[in-house]
C-alpha positions in Angstrom: -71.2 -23.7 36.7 -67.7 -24.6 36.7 -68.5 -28.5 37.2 -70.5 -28.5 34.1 -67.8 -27.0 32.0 -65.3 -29.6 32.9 -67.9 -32.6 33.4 -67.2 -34.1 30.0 -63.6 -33.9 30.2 -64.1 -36.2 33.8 -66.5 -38.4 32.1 -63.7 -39.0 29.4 -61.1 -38.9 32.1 -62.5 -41.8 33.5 -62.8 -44.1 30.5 -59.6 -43.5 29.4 -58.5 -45.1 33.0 -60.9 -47.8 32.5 -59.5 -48.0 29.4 -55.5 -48.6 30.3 -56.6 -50.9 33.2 -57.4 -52.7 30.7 -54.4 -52.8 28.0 -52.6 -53.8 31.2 -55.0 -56.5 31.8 -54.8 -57.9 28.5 -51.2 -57.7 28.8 -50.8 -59.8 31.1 -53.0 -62.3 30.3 -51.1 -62.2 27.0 -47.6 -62.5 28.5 -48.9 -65.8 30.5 -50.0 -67.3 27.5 -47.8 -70.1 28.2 -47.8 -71.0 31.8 -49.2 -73.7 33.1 -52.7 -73.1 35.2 -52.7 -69.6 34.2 -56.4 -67.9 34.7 -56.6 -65.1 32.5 -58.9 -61.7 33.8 -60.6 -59.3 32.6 -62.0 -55.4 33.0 -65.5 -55.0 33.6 -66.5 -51.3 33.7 -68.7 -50.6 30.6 -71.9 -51.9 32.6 -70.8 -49.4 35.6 -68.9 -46.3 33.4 -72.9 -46.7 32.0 -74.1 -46.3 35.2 -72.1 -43.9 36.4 -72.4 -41.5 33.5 -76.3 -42.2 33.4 -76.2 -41.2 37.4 -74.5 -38.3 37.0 -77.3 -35.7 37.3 -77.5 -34.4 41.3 -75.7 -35.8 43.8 -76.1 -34.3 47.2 -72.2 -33.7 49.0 -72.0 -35.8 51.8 -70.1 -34.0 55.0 -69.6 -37.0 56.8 -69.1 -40.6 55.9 -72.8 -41.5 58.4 -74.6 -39.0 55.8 -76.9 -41.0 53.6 -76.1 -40.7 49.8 -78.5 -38.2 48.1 -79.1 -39.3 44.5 -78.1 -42.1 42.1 -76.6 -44.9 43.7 -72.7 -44.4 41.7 -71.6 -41.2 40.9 -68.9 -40.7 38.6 -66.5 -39.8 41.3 -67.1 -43.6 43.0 -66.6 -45.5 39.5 -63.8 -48.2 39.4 -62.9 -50.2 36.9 -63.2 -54.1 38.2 -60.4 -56.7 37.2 -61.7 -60.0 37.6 -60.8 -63.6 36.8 -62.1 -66.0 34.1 -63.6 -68.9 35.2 -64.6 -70.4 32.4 -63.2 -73.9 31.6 -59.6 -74.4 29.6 -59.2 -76.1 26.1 -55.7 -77.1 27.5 -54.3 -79.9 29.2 -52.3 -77.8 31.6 -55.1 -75.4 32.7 -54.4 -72.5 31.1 -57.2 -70.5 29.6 -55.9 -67.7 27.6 -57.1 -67.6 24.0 -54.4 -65.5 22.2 -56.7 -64.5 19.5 -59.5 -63.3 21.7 -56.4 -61.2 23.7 -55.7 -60.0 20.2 -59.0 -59.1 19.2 -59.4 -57.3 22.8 -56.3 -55.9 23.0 -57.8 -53.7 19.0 -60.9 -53.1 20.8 -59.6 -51.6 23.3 -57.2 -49.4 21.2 -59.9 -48.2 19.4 -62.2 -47.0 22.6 -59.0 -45.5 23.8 -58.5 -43.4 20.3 -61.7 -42.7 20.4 -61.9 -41.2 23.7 -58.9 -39.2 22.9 -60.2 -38.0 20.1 -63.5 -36.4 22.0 -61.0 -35.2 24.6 -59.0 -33.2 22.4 -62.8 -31.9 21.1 -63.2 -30.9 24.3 -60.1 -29.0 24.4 -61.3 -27.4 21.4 -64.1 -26.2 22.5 -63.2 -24.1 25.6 -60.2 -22.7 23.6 -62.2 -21.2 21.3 -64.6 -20.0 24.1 -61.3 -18.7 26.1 -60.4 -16.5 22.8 -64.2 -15.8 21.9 -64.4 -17.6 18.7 -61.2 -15.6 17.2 
């Protein structure tokens, strides 16, 4: 019972991570806008924060690391955010393949998804202090 009362708060936990792996990411690629043969990265973890929130229903506990999982294939508690680096080809002369307004436009995505998850945490907050003082 107690796991489903906090589950939304680790879902949202989780995202929010993702979510200041990210910034950093972005950050970085930003701040190496100018040097030479600079590959900029990137954060993929809506396709597996999808997964791993859709997977969350039953999970069998594993005891011991030979036990086979029981259940959907990620669970919530194995999600990672992956950083990984852009291959595709540079517009530049010295290699470099950071486009500063993509960073940019990134960099307000990702402010907003972060706001927003915020904003659902503190909902969540919300809601068990009301159910803590029984609606008074």
């Amino acid at each position: 019972m107690w796991n489903n009362i906090f589950k939304p708060m680790d879902v949202i936990q989780k995202g929010l991570s993702a979510s200041w792996t990210r910034n950093a990411v972005i950050r970085n690629n930003i701040a190496n806008v100018e040097t030479p043969g600079f590959k900029a990265s990137y954060v993929d973890f809506e396709s597996q924060f999808k997964r791993a929130v859709e997977g969350s229903g039953f999970v069998g506990t594993r005891t011991h690391s030979e036990h086979r999982r029981i259940g959907p294939g990620t669970s919530l508690e194995d999600f990672r955010p992956m950083i990984r680096q852009s291959r595709h080809l540079s517009m530049r002369a010295d290699g470099n393949n950071v486009d500063i307004e993509s960073e940019n436009v990134r960099m307000v995505q990702n402010t907003i998804f972060y706001n927003t998850l915020m904003e659902k945490l503190n909902g969540e907050i919300r809601r068990l202090r009301m159910a803590i003082s029984e609606g008074r």
